[in-house]
C-alpha positions in Angstrom: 174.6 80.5 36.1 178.4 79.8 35.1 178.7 82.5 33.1 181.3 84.3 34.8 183.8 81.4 35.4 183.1 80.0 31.6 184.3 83.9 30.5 187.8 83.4 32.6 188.3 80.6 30.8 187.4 81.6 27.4 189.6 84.9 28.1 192.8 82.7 28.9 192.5 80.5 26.0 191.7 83.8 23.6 195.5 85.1 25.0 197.0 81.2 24.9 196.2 80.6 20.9 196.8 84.3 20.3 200.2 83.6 21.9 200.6 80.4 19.9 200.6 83.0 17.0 197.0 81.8 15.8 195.2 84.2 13.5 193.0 86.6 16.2 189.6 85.5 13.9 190.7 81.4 14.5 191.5 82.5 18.3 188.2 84.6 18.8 185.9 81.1 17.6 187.6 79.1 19.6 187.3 81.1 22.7 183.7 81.6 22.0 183.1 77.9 21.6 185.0 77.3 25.5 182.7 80.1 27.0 179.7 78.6 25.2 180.7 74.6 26.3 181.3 76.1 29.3 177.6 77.4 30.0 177.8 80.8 29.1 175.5 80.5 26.4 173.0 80.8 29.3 174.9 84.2 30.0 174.5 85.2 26.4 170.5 84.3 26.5 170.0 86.6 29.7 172.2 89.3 28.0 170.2 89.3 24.8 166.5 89.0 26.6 167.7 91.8 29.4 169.9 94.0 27.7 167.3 96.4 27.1 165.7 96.4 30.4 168.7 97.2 32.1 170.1 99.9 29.8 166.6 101.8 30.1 166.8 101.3 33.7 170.8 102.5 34.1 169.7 105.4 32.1 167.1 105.9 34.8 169.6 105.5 37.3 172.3 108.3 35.9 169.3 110.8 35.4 168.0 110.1 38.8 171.8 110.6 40.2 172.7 114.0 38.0 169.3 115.4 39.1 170.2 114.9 42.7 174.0 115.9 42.7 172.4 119.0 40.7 169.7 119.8 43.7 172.9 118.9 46.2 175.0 121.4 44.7 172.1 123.9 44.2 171.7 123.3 48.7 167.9 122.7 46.9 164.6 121.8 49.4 161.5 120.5 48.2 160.0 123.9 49.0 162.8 125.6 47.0 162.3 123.2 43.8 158.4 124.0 44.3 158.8 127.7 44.0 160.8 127.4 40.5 157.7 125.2 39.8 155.1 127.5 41.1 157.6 130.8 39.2 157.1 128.6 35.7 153.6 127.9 35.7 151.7 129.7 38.8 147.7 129.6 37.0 148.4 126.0 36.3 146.3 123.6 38.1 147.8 121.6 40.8 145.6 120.2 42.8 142.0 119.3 42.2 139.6 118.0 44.5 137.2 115.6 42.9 135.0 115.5 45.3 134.2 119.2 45.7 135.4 120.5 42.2 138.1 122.4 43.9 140.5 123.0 41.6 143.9 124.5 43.2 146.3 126.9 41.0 150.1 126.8 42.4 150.0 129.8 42.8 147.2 129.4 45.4 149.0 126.2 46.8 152.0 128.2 47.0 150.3 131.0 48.8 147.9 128.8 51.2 151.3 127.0 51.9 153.2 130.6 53.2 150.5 131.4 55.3 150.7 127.9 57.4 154.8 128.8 57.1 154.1 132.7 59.0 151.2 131.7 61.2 153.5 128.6 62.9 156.4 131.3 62.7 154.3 133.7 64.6 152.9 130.7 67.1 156.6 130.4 68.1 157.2 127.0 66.3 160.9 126.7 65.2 162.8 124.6 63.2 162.8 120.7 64.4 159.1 121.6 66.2 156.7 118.5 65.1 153.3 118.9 64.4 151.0 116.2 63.7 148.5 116.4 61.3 145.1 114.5 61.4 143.6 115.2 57.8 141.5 113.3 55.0 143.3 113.7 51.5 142.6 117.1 49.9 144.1 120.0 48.6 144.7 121.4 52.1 146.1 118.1 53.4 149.4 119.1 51.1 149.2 122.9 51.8 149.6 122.0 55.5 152.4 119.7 55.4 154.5 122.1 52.5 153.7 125.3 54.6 155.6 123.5 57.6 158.0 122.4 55.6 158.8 126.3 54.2 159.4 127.3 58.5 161.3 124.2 58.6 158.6 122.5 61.1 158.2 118.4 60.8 155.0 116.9 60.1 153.9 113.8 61.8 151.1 112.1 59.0 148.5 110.6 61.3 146.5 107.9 59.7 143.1 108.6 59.7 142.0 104.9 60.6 143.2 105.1 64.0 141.0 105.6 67.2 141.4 105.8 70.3 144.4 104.3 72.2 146.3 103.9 69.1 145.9 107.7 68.6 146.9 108.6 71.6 149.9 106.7 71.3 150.8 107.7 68.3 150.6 111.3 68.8 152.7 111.0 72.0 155.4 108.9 69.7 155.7 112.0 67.2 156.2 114.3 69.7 153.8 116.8 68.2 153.9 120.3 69.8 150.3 120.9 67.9 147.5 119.0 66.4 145.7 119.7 62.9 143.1 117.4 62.5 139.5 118.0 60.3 136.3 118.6 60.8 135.6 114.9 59.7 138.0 113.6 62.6 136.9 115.5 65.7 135.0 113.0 67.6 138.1 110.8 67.4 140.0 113.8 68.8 137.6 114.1 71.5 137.4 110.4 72.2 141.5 110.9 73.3 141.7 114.4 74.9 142.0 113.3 78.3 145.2 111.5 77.0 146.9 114.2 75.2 148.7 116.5 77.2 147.8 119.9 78.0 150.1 122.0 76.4 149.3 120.4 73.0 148.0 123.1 70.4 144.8 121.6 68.2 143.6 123.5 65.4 140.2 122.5 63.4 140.6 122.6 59.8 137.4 124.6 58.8 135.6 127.6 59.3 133.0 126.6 61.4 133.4 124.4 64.6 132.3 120.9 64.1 129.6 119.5 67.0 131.5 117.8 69.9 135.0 119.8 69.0 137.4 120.1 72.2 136.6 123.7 74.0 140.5 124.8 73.5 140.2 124.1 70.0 141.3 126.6 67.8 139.5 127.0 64.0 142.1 127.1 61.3 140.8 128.9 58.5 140.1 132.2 60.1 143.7 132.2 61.6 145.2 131.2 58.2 143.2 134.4 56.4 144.5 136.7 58.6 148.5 135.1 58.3 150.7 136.7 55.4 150.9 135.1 52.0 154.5 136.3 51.8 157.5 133.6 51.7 159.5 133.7 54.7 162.1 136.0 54.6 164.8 133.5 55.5 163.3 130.0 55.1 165.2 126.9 56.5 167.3 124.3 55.4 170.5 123.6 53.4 169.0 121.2 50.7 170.2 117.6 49.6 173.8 117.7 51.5 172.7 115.4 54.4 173.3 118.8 56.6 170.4 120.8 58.0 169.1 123.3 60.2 165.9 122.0 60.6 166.1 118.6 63.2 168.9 119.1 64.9 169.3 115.5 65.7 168.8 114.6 62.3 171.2 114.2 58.9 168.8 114.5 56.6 166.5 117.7 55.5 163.3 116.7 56.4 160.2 117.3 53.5 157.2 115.8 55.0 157.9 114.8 58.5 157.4 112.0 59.7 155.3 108.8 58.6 153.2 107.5 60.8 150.9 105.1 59.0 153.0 101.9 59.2 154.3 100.1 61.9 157.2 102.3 62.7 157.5 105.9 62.8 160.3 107.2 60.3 161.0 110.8 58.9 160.6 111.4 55.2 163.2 113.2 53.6 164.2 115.7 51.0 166.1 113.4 49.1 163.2 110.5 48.9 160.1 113.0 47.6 163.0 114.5 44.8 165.9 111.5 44.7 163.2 108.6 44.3 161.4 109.9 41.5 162.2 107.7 38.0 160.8 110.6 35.7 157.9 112.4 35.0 155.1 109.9 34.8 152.4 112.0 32.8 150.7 115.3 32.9 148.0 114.4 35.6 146.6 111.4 37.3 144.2 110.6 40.0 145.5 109.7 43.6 143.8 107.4 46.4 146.6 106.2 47.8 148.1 106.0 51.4 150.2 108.9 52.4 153.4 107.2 52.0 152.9 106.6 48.5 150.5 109.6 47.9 152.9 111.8 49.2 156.1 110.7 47.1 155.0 109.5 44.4 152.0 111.2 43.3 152.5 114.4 45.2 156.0 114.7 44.8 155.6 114.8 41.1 153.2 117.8 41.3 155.8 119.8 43.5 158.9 119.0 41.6 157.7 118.9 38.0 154.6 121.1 38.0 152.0 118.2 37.3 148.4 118.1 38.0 147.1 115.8 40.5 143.5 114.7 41.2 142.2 113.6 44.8 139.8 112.2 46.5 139.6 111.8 50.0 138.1 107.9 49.6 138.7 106.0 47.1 135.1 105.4 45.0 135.3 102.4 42.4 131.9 103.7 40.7 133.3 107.2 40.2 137.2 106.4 39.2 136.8 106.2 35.5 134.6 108.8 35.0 136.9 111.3 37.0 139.9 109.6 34.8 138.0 111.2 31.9 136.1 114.6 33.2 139.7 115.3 34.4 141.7 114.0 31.8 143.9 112.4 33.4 147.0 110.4 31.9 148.2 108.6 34.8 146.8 106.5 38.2 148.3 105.4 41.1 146.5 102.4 43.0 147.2 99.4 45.4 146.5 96.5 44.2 142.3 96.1 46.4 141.8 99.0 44.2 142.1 97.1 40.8 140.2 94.1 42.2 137.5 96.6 43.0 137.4 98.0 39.8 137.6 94.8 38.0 134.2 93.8 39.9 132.0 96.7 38.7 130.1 96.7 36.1 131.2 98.0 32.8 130.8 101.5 32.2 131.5 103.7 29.1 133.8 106.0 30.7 136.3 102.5 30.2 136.5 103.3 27.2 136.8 107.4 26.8 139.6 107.8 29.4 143.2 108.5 28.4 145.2 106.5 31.1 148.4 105.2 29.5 150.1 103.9 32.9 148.9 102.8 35.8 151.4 102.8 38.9 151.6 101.3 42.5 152.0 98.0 44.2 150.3 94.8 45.0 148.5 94.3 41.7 148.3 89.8 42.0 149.1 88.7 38.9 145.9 87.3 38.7 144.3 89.7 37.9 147.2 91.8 36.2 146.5 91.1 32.3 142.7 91.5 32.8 143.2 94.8 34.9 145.2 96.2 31.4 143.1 94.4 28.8 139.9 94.9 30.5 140.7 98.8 31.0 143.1 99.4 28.1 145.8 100.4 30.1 149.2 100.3 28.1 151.7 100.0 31.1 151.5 98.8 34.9 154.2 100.3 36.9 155.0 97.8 39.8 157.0 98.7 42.5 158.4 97.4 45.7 159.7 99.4 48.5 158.7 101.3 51.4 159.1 105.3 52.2 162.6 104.6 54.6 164.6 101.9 52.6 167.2 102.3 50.2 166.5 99.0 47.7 163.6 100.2 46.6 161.9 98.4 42.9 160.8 98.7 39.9 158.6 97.3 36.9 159.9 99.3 34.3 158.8 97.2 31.0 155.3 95.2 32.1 156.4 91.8 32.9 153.5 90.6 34.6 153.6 90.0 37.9 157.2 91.3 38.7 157.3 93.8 41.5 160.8 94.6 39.9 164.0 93.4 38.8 167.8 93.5 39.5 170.3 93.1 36.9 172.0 89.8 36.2 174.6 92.0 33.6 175.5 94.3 36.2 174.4 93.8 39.3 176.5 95.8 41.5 175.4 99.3 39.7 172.3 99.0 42.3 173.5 97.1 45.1 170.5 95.4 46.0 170.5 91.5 46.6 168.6 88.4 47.3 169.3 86.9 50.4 168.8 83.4 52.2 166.5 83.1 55.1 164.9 80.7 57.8 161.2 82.2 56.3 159.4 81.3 59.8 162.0 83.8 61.9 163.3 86.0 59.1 167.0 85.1 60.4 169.3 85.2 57.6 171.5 82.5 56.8 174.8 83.1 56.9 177.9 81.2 54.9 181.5 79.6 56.7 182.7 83.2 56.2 179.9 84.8 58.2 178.5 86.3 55.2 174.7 86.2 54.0 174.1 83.7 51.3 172.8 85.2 48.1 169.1 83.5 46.7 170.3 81.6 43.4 166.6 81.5 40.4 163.6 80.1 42.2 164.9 81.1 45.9 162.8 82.8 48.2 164.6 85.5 50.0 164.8 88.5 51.7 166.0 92.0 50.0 168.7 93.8 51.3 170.1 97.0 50.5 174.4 97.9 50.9 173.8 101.2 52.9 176.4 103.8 52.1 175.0 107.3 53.9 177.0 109.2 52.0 175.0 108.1 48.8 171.4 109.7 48.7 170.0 106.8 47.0 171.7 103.8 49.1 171.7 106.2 52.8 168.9 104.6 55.3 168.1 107.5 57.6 166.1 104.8 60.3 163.2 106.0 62.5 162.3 107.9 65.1 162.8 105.2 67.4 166.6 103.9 67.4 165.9 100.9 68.7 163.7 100.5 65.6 166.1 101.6 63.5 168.7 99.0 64.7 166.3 96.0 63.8 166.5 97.3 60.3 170.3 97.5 59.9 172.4 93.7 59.6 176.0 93.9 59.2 178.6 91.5 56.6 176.0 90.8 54.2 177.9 91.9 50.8 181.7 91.8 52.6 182.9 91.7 55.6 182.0 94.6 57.9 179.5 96.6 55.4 176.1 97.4 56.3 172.7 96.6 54.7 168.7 97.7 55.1 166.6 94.5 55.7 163.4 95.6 53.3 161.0 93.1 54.5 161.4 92.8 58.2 158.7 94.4 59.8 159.2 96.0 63.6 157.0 96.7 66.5 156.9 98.4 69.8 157.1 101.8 68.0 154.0 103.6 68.1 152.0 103.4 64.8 151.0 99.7 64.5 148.1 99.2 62.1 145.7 97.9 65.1 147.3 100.1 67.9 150.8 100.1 69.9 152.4 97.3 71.3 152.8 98.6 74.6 153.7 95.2 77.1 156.7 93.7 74.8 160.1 94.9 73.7 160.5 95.0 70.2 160.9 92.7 67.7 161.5 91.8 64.1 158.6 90.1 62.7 158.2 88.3 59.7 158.0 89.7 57.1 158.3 90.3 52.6 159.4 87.3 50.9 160.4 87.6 47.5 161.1 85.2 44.3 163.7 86.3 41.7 164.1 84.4 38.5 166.5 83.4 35.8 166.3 86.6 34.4 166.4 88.8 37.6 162.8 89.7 37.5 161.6 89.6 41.6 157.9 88.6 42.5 156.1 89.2 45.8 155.6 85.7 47.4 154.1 86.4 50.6 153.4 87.7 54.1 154.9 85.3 56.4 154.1 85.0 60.1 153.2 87.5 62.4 151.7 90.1 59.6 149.8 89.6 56.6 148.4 92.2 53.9 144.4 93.2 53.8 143.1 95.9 52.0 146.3 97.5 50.9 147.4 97.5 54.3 149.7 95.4 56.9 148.2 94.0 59.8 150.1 92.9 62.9 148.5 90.0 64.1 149.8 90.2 67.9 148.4 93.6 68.1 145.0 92.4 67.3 146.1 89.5 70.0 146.8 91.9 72.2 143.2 93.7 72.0 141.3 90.9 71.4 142.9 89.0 74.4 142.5 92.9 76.6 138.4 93.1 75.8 138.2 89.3 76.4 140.0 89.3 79.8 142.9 87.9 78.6 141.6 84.8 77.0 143.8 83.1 74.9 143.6 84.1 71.1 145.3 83.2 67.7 145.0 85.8 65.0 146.3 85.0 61.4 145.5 85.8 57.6 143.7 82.9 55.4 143.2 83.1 51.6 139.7 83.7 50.4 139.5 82.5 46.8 139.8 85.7 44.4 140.5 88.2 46.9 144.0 90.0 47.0 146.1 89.7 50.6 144.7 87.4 53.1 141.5 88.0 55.2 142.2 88.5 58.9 140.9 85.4 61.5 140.9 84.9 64.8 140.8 82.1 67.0 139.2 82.9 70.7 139.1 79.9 73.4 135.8 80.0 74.8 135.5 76.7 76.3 131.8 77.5 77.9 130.1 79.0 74.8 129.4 82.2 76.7 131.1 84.7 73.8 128.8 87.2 71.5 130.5 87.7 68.6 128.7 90.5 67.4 129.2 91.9 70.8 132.7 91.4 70.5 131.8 93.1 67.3 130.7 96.1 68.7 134.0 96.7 71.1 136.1 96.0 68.2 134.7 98.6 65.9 135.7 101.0 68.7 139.5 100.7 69.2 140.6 98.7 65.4 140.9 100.3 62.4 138.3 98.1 59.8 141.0 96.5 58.3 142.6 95.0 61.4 139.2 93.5 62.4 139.1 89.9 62.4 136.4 88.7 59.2 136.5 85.3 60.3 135.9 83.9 64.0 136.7 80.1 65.2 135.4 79.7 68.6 137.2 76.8 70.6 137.8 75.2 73.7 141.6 75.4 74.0 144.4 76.2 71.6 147.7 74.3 71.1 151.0 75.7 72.3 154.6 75.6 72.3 156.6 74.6 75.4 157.3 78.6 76.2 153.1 79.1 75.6 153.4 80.4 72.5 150.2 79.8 70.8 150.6 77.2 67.6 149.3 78.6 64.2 150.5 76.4 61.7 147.4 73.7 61.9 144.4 77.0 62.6 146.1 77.9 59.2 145.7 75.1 57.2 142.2 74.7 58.1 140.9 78.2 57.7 137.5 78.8 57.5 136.1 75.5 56.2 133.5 74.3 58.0 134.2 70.6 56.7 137.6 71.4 58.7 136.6 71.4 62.2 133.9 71.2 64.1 134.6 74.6 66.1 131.7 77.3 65.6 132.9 79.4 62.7 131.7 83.0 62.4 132.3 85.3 59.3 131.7 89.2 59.4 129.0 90.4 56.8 129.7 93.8 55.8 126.3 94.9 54.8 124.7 93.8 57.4 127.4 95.1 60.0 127.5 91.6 62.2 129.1 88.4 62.4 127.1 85.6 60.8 127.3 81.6 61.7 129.7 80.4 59.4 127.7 76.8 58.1 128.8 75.2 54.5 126.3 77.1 52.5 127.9 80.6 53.7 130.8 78.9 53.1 130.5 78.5 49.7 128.9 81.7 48.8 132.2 83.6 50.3 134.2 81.4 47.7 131.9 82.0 45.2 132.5 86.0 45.8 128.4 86.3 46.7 129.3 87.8 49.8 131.5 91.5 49.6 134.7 91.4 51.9 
């Protein structure tokens, strides 16, 4: 685009005729035809096809702002901002529980929250304590992680997929003084007890003890009945300043403790639940999603703004319209396996009777975008790129399909976001004669960065738990010389919380990661996973973790693990490739281990059994060719092994199997 030199030169030759004492009318024309004949007519097509994007999304932006400089000012917490919420409207529903009915009042969330705030107050827990909770997604979920909020305690957000060593390990990355996990969880806690140390505290949510739960266990209910509904008399916390009381290593108020779902542990602040919100999205609105999102998004409207939200501890695509309708809901919040899922059910009436007007979350393939809103009559799809730490987080704020987002090409340094050039095998940005990064032009793939300023709520990074972590995140020069920016698509191990378990034997290291597109008009689109992670049902799997515990239960056999494509299925389908040279492996009893220690999205649908694999001169195994082939029998004459759901075991892989998965005969 030349329009910004094209408007120098059409400036200069407005004030050259003026001075020539031209009428202004005759000197206006003529500057407009030297800015048009010198390409700025593309400028004025972008202007006239964006304008209205970005002045909806700078209003956005300013709202957003005053609301946070008026919570800064105000020295406001989440847990302050709730109990205005809960003082406006306290026999309101808040949270309802689809599966049981339960239907939550905040007044009751408010109170069920002040008794987890006195009993952890009376258990000697004090500001900056951690404590880890291990919870399917229901009303209680919330009331646990708000109540330690209110006595200033962190929450570490375990995801409920992991087992075993992973658990372990990431229960001793959060530093949790106590554990609250559920009923539905306690055979994974006993599976790890003889890991976690002694002096942990674990607490049952329930009433009555679940079979097989730990001896030092402690039931939660009966301890929270007894606790006082009051609100502490001198709750913690400054607010939005960036100062606190509550981690005394940290700079940020903390609102939900830490994440630990992804593949680094990070705290979740204040100023992300109340600073990242873009509005009030709708009255009430169903919510399956992972913590981070569930928490921010679709929580943190219901504790800020007083909205209704409907869970469900797992997501059911048979049920979803019909609770749209019984509970009236306005609003969703999905990833994008969830609309796939829906789009293959049959169709039901309740399609038709619900009264869903947007639909928000991320990963929706565009695909399957306009059929998702034709199909289901839903008026607007609110794609969005980010994740809970970084500071360049996007939007789709007016339905272009497919667009994860969008920068402005009027005024792009309102949001400082940008575009940047990099070697897409490594992730390395590419860097100019000046040292600095090299923006994408239209069409470029690129990473996106984010100009970190911490004294800015909305462009601050507040990093990880780990440092080292945090440092992997953070380049330097990218905008101008010496500024810092977040990296938004590099993805880190080594920190505890890997989606197949912790990467224990190697230092870390970026990985591969988010690619994005951004076109002419400064619309950005989700290209791919690249290297050493890919995406599978709605979450990202690190392919040399699953190495690593493949290669562990084989005796260290050599194995390649990458994502393929499966014809109509969002994200890319986990597959490994095992040398076994003599034939001697089981798959199913390979199977068997695997169900034990990965989570069942990290577990390998696709096996190639083969005698050797290629590598690289420092034995690094070679993907590129395993890749191209995938699982086409016609490929390769390796035995091929897919992983059939419903029957719970690997199948031979032959060409008529083969056409059935692309045909979508077989569930993945």
């Amino acid at each position: 685009m030349r329009a910004p030199g094209a408007s120098w030169v059409s400036v200069a030759s407005l004030v050259l005729l003026w001075l020539l004492g031209l009428p202004w009318t005759w000197s206006a024309a003529a500057a407009l035809g030297v800015y048009v004949g010198g390409g700025g007519w593309r400028f004025l097509r972008i202007v006239c096809k964006t304008a209205r994007r970005d002045l909806f999304g700078l209003s956005v932006l300013i709202r957003v702002r005053l609301e946070l400089r008026r919570h800064r000012r105000a020295c406001h917490t989440v847990p302050r901002i709730f109990q205005a919420v809960v003082q406006r409207q306290p026999e309101r529903p808040a949270l309802v529980d689809a599966a049981s009915g339960a239907c939550w009042t905040f007044a009751q969330l408010d109170a069920y929250s002040n008794a987890v705030a006195n009993l952890f107050r009376q258990l000697g827990f004090v500001p900056g304590d951690v404590v880890a909770i291990f919870l399917e997604g229901r009303p209680e979920f919330v009331g646990l992680w708000l109540g330690l909020a209110k006595a200033g305690v962190e929450a570490a957000l375990l995801n409920v997929n992991l087992r075993r060593e992973p658990l372990a390990f990431c229960l001793g990355t959060s530093g949790a003084k106590a554990l609250v996990f559920g009923e539905e969880l306690a055979a994974a806690v006993a599976e790890v007890s003889a890991q976690l140390g002694k002096s942990l505290l674990k607490f049952c949510s329930g009433d009555v003890a679940p079979e097989g739960v730990l001896p030092d266990t402690q039931l939660l209910e009966p301890l929270l009945r007894e606790a006082s509904t009051a609100p502490l008399a001198q709750p913690p916390g400054k607010g939005m300043d960036g100062s606190t009381a509550w981690r005394p290593s940290a700079t940020t108020p903390t609102a939900c403790g830490q994440q630990t779902c992804s593949t680094t542990a990070c705290p979740c602040t204040t100023r992300q639940v109340g600073g990242r919100s873009v509005g009030r999205v709708g009255p009430r609105g169903p919510l399956t999603s992972p913590p981070s999102a569930g928490n921010i998004i679709g929580v943190g409207q219901c504790l800020l703004y007083g909205l209704t939200v409907v869970l469900r501890k797992k997501f059911s695509a048979s049920r979803f319209w019909d609770d749209c309708v019984q509970y009236d809901c306005t609003v969703v919040q999905y990833i994008g396996e969830i609309c796939r899922y829906l789009l293959r059910q049959p169709v039901r009436e309740a399609e038709a009777r619900h009264r869903v007007r947007l639909a928000v979350g991320n990963g929706l393939r565009p695909a399957i975008w306009e059929e998702f809103a034709q199909r289901f009559g839903v008026r607007q799809i609110g794609e969005f790129y980010g994740a809970t730490e970084c500071n360049c987080s996007i939007a789709n704020m007016d339905g272009k399909v497919g667009s994860c987002g969008f920068n402005s090409r009027i005024l792009p340094h309102v949001y400082p976001i940008r575009l940047v050039k990099v070697n897409e095998d490594t992730m390395e940005l590419l860097r100019d004669a000046q040292g600095l990064c090299i923006p994408c032009q239209a069409g470029e793939p690129g990473l996106l960065v984010g100009q970190i300023n911490q004294q800015d709520p909305l462009r601050r990074f507040d990093g990880y738990i780990s440092e080292s972590a945090t440092s992997k995140k953070i380049t330097h020069s990218v905008f101008q010389k010496g500024d810092s920016a977040y990296l938004s698509g590099v993805q880190t191990l080594g920190t505890g919380v890997g989606m197949a378990g912790p990467r224990l034997t190697s230092p870390l290291s970026p990985l591969p990661g988010d690619v994005l597109v951004m076109d002419e008009l400064g619309y950005m689109y989700f290209r791919d996973r690249g290297g050493d992670t890919f995406r599978w049902r709605g979450e990202n799997v690190s392919t040399t973790e699953v190495e690593g515990v493949l290669s562990r239960l084989l005796g260290q056999t050599d194995v390649a693990v990458y994502g393929v494509a499966v014809p109509g299925v969002e994200g890319k389908a986990g597959m490994a490739a095992i040398v076994d040279p003599h034939g001697q492996l089981s798959p199913n009893a390979l199977y068997q281990e695997l169900q034990k220690v990965l989570a069942p999205y990290a577990r390998p649908i696709f096996l190639r059994l083969l005698p050797q694999v290629d590598t690289t001169g420092t034995f690094k195994i070679q993907k590129t060719r395993l890749q191209r082939e995938g699982f086409d029998p016609r490929q390769t004459s390796d035995r091929l092994f897919f992983l059939d759901l419903k029957q719970g075991h690997y199948l031979p892989l032959d060409q008529g199997v083969y056409t059935h998965i692309c045909s979508g005969a077989f569930a993945l």
